[in-house]
C-alpha positions as CSV (number, residue, x, y, z in Angstrom):
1,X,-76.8,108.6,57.8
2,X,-76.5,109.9,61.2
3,X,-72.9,111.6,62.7
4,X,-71.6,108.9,65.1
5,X,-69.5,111.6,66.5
6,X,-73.2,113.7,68.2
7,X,-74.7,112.3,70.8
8,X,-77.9,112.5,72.4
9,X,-79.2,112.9,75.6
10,X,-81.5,110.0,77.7
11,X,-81.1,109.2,81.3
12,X,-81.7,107.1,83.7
13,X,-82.1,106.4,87.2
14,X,-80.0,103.5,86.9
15,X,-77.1,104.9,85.2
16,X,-74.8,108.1,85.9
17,X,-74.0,110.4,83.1
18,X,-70.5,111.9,83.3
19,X,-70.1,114.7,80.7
20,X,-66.5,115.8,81.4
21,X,-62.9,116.8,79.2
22,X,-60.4,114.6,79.7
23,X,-57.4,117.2,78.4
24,X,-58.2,118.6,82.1
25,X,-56.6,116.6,84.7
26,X,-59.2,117.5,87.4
27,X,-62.4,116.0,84.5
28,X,-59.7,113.0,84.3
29,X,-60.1,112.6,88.3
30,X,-63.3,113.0,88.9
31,X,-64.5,110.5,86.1
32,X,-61.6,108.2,87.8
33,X,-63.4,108.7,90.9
34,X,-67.1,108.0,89.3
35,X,-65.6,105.0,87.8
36,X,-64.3,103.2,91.8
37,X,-67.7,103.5,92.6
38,X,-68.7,100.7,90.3
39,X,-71.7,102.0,88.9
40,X,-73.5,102.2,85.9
41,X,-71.9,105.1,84.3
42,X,-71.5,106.3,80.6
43,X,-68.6,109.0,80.7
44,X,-69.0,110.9,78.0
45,X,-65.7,112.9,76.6
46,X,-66.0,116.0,74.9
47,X,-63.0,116.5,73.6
48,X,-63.3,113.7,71.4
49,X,-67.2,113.2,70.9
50,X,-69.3,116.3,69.8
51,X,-72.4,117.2,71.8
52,X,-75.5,118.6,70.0
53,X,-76.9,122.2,70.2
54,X,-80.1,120.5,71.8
55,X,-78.4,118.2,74.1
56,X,-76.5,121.2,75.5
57,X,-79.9,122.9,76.2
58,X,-81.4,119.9,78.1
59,X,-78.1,119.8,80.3
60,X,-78.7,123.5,81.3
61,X,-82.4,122.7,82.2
62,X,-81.4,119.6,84.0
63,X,-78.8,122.3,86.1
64,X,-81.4,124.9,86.3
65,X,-79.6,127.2,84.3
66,X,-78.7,129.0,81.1
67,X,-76.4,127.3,78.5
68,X,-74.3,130.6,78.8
69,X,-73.7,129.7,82.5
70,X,-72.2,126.6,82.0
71,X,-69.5,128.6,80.0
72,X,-67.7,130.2,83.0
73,X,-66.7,133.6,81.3
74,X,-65.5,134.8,84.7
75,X,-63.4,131.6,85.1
76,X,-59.5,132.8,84.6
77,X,-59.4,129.9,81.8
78,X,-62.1,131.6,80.2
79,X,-60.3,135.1,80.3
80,X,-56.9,134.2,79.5
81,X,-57.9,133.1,76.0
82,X,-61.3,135.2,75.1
83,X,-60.6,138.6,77.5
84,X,-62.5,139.6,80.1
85,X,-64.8,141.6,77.9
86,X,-65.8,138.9,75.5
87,X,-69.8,139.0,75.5
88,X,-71.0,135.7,75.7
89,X,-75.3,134.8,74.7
90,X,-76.8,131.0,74.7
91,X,-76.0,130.2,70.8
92,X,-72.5,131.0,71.5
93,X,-71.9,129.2,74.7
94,X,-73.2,125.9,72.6
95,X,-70.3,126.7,69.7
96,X,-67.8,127.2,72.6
97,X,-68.5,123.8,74.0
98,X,-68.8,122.5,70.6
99,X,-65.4,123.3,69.4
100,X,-63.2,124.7,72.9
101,X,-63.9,122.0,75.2
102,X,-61.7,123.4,77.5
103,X,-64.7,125.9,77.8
104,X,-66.5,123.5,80.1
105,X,-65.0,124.1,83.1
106,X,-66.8,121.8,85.5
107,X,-67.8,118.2,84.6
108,X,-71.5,117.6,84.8
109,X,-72.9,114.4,85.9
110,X,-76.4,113.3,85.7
111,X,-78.8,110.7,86.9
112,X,-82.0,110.8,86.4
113,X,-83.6,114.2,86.3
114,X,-80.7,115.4,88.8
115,X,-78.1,117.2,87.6
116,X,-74.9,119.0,89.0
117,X,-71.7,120.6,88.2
118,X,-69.0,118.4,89.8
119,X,-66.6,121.0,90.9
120,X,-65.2,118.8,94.0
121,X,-65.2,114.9,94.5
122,X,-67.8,115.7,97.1
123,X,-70.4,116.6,94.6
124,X,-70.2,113.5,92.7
125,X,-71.6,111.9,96.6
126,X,-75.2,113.0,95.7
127,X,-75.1,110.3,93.0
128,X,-74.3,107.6,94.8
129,X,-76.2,105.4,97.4
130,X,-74.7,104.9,101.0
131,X,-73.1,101.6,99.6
132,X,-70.7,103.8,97.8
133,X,-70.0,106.6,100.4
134,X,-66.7,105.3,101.3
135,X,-65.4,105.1,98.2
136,X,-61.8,105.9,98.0
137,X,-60.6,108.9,96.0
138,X,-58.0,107.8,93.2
C-alpha cells in the first residue's frame, strides 16, 4: 500500500508547483502571494508531507543544480544548528530535507520544466502571465 505521506513529482504547464515550509513565515508569504494570483497551484508543505529521495533529485535538475545546493550550508540557519564545518554530499542533503525542513531555505516553485528558488516575491513573477503582474503582495 503506498505512503500517502510521499509524494511524487509531475508538472505541468498549467499548474504551479509551490514546494515551500510553512514553520517559516517568509515560505508562509510567498505561498500567500502565489495563492492572490489565482492560479492553478498545488503548494506543497514539507513540514507535514514527506518528499521522496527521487523527487528531491528531479527538483535539483529542474534548478540546474546539485541536491546538496538546495541545502544552504552557508545559510546562518544552516550553521547555527549543524556548524560551519558540517560536510554536507547529495544523499545527505535529501535526509536533511526529509526530516529538518527547516533545511530548505528557499521555497521552490515549478511550472513546467522551469524551476526557481523563490527567494523574493519578485521571483515568483516569472510564473505568472502579464494578467497577474499586478498582483498585490499579502
Amino acid at each position: 500500500m503506498p505512503d500517502n505521506n510521499h509524494i511524487s513529482l509531475a508538472t505541468s504547464d498549467r499548474q504551479l508547483v509551490l514546494i515551500f515550509n510553512s514553520d517559516i513565515k517568509n515560505h508562509r508569504e510567498i505561498r500567500a502571494y502565489a495563492e492572490s494570483a489565482g492560479k492553478d497551484l498545488l503548494a506543497i508543505d514539507i513540514s507535514k508531507t514527506k518528499v521522496a529521495g527521487t523527487v528531491w533529485t528531479e527538483i535539483a535538475d529542474l534548478l540546474e543544480i546539485r541536491v546538496l545546493d538546495i541545502v544552504k550550508s552557508e545559510h546562518a540557519t544552516f550553521i547555527e544548528k549543524y556548524g560551519a564545518d558540517h560536510q554536507v554530499d547529495c544523499d545527505g542533503a535529501i535526509k536533511f530535507l526529509q526530516n529538518d525542513p527547516e533545511m530548505l531555505i528557499y521555497p521552490i516553485a515549478i511550472k513546467g520544466d522551469k524551476a526557481k528558488e523563490v527567494q523574493i516575491y519578485g521571483h515568483m513573477q516569472d510564473f505568472f502571465g502579464p494578467d497577474t503582474a499586478a498582483v498585490n503582495i499579502p
